[in-house]
N, C-alpha and C positions, 0 to 999 in steps of 0.2 A: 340304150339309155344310160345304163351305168359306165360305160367305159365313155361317152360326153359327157357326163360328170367329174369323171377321176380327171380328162386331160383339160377341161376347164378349168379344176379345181387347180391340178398341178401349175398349170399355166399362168394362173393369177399368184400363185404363193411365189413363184419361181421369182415374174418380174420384180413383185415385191423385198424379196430378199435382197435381188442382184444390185437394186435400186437403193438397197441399207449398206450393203456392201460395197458399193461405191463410193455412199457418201462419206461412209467409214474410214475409207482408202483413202480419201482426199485430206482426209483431219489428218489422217496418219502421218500421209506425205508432209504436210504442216508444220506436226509438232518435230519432225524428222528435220526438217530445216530449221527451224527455230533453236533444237536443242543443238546441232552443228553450230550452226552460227552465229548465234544470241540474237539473232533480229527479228524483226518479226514476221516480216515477209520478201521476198526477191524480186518484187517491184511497187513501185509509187504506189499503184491502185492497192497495194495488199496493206497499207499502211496506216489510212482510212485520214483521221481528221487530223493524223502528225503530220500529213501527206507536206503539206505546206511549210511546215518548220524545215523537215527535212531538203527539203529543196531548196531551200534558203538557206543554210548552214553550209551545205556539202562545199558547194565553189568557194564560201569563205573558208572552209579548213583548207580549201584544194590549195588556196591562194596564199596564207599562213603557211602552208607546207614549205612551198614553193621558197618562199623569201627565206626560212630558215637553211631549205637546201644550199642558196645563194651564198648566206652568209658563213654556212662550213665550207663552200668551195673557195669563197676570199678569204677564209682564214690559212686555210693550206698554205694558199697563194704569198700570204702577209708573213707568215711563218717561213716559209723558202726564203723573200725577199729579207726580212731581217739578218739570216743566217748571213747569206750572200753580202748585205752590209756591214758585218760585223768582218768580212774578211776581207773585205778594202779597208775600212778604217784600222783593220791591224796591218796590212801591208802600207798602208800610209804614216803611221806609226814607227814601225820598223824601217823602214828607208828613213825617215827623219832623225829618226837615233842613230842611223849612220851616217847620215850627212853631218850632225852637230859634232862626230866626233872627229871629220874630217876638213870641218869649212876653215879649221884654222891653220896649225903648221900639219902639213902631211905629205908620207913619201909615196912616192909613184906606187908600191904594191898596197899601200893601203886604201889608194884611190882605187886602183884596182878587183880589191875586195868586193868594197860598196859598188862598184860596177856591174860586177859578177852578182852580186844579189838583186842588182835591182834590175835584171834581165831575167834573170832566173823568174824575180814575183813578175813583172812582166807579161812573160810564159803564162803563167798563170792566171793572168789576169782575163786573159780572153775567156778561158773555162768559167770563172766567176762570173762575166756578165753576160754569158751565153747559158746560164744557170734556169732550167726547166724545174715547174714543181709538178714534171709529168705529162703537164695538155698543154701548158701554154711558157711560153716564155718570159719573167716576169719581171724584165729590164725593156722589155720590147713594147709597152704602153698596149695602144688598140691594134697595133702589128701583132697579136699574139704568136702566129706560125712561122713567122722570120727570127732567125737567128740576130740579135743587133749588132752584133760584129760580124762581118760578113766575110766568107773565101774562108780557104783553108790554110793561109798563111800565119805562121804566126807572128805576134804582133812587135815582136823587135826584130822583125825582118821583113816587116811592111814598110810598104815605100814612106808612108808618117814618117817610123821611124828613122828611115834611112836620111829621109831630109832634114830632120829637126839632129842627128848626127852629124848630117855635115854642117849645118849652124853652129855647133856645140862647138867642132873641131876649129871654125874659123875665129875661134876667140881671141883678142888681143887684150892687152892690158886699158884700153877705154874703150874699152865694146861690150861689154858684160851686159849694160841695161838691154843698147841694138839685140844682141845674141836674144836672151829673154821674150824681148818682145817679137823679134822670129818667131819663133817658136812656138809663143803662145798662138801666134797669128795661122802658123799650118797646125796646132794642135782644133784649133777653131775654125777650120776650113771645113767646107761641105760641099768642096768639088769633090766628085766620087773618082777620080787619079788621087788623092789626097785621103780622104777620110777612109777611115777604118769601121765607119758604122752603117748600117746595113738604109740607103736610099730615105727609109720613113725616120730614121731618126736621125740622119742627113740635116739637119735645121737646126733655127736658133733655140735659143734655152725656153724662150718662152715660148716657142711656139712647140719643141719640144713635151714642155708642163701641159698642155691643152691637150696631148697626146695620150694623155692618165686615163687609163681602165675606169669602170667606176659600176657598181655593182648596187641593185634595187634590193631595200633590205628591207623594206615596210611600205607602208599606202604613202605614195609622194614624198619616197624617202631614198635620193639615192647616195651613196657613197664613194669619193673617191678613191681610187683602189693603187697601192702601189707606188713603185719610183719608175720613171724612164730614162734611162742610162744618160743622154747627153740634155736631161733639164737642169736647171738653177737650182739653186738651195732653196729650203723651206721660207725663212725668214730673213739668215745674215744675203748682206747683201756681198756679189763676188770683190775682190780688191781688184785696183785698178788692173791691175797683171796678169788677168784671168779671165779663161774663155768664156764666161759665164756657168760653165758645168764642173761641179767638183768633181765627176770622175772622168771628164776630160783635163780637170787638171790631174790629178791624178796619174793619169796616163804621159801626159808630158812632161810631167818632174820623173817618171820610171825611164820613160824612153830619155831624155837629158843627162839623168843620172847613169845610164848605163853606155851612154856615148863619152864616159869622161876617165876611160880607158887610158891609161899613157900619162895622162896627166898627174902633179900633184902640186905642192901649195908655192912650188918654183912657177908653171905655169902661168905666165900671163894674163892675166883675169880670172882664174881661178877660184883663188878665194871670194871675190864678187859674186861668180856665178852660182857657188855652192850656196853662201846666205841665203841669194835672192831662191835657191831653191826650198832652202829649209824653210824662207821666211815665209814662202807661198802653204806649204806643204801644213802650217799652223791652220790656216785656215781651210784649208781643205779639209783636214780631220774636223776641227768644228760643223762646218757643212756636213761633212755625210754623217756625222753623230748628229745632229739635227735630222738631218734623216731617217736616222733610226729611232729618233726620238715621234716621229711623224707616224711612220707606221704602224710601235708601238701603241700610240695611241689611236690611231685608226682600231686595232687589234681589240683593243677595251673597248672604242664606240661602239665595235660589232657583238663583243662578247653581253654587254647591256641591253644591246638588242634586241641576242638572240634569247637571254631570258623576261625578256619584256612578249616576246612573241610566242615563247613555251607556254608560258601563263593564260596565254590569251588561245592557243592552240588548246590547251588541259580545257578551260572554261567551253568551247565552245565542243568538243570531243564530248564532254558533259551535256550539254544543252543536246547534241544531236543523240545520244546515247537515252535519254530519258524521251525523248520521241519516236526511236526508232528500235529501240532495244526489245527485247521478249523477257517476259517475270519467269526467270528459270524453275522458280518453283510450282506454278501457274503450267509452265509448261508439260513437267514433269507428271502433274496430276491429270493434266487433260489426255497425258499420252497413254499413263495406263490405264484411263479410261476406253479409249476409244481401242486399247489392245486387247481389253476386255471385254469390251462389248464384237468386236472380228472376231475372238476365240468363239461368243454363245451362237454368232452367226453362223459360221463356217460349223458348228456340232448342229444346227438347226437341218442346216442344207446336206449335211451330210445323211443326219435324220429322216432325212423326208426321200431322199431316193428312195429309201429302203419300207415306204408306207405304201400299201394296198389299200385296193378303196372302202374294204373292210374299219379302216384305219380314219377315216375322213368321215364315215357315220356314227 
């Protein structure tokens, strides 16, 4: 009789403890997560009647995230491309200042010179507009993985340049405009034996400009992003004498200027030719400083933005934070509570092994 007493007795106190001690566990586990992570719970259902904010919020901050990530990846992008324009407009620049010191009396080494340099920048030119800011190529429009200058030749030893040098060489004294207008005509050419740019940007100026990147910076808000090496100018419109792209002219006052080797202001059409190159070369720096003037301000529409969108990211971080967050302090009390109440359990159950049924009457 007594020892069906003690194991019924034992057996009902046990379940009851183990049943306290569970429930204890589970607040524990609770406030263990909440003090970790400040939230209140690690899913919907633990969330109760925020449930609803919360889930409404989240894909709006996800989507605010998003556009801001956007607008730092086309700032990189806008930031490459200005540098990259700032160093054509100073080799356009600097060839011009050589041509003006040469379009009038000049002797054959000093034609020379300006020859040798403007091969030299040339050279270089193709590194500039093959100019990566890392992922994407940012002369190359929606071609981002293509180089825009294409092969590994370089460009004053590209067949362009070989044939706008033999124009240059066949100058006479009333040929200077014909010569020009050669030239412009294979600098403006998009047959691929001809053109030095890479298939997609193979095309006219404007069809070129439709070629622009353009990058989603807000709700129904996208931006265009960028230059594409063989588009038009912003606004000025090209002169008659021009492929329609500044830094296809560009390239054909460098490759011109560097085929005028041998000559000086004795030369036959000479001094015509050099004018008409300085006189092009004025507007071309206009043009690509319009350019940089474009980008520029692309840079600020995104920089406006991107703190139009912080504000609205902080504001809505707020909204979802007062829904879903946990009162640290709240939390901190209920934990040593319920630590408190495990330690009286766990000395209850340890208690009770060690009771006879002595102990139970």
């Amino acid at each position: 009789m007594s020892s069906s007493i003690t194991q019924y007795g034992n057996s009902a106190l046990s379940l009851m403890m183990a049943a306290s001690v569970a429930k204890l566990t589970a607040q524990q586990q609770v406030t263990t997560y909440q003090s970790s992570t400040g939230i209140i719970g690690s899913s919907y259902a633990d969330l109760g009647s925020s449930r609803a904010t919360v889930l409404d919020l989240t894909p709006k901050i996800s989507q605010v995230q998003s556009w801001q990530s956007n607008i730092s990846n086309a700032q990189t992008t806008l930031s490459v491309t200005a540098t990259a324009l700032n160093q054509l407009v100073s080799q356009a620049t600097a060839l011009s200042a050589s041509l003006l010191g040469v379009a009038g009396t000049a002797t054959t080494s000093q034609v020379a010179a300006v020859s040798s340099a403007a091969q030299s920048t040339l050279e270089s030119m193709k590194t500039v507009l093959n100019t990566s800011d890392g992922t994407n190529y940012v002369f190359a429009g929606t071609d981002v993985t293509t180089s825009p200058v294409k092969g590994e030749t370089s460009l004053s030893t590209s067949t362009l340049a070989q044939q706008i040098a033999s124009s240059v060489q066949s100058l006479s004294s009333s040929s200077a405009d014909d010569v020009f207008a050669q030239i412009t005509s294979l600098a403006a050419s998009n047959d691929s034996s001809v053109s030095v740019f890479s298939p997609a940007l193979s095309v006219s100026a404007s069809q070129a400009a439709s070629q622009q990147r353009s990058v989603i910076s807000g709700s129904d808000s996208t931006t265009s992003l960028g230059i594409v090496a063989t588009q038009s100018s912003v606004t000025s419109s090209a002169s008659t004498t021009s492929t329609g792209s500044p830094i296809r002219d560009l390239m054909r006052d460098l490759m011109a200027a560097s085929a005028m080797k041998g000559m000086s202001s004795e030369t036959p059409g000479y001094s015509d030719l050099a004018k008409k190159i300085y006189t092009s070369l004025s507007t071309t720096i206009s043009q690509l400083t319009e350019q940089q003037g474009a980008v520029g301000g692309t840079q600020n529409s995104l920089t406006a933005q991107s703190t139009l969108l912080k504000g609205v990211n902080t504001m809505l971080l707020t909204q979802l934070g007062n829904a879903r967050d946990a009162d640290m302090a709240t939390v901190a009390t209920v934990a040593n509570r319920v630590q408190e109440s495990l330690t009286v359990s766990y000395t209850l159950i340890s208690q009770m092994q060690k009771m006879s049924l002595a102990d139970y009457l």
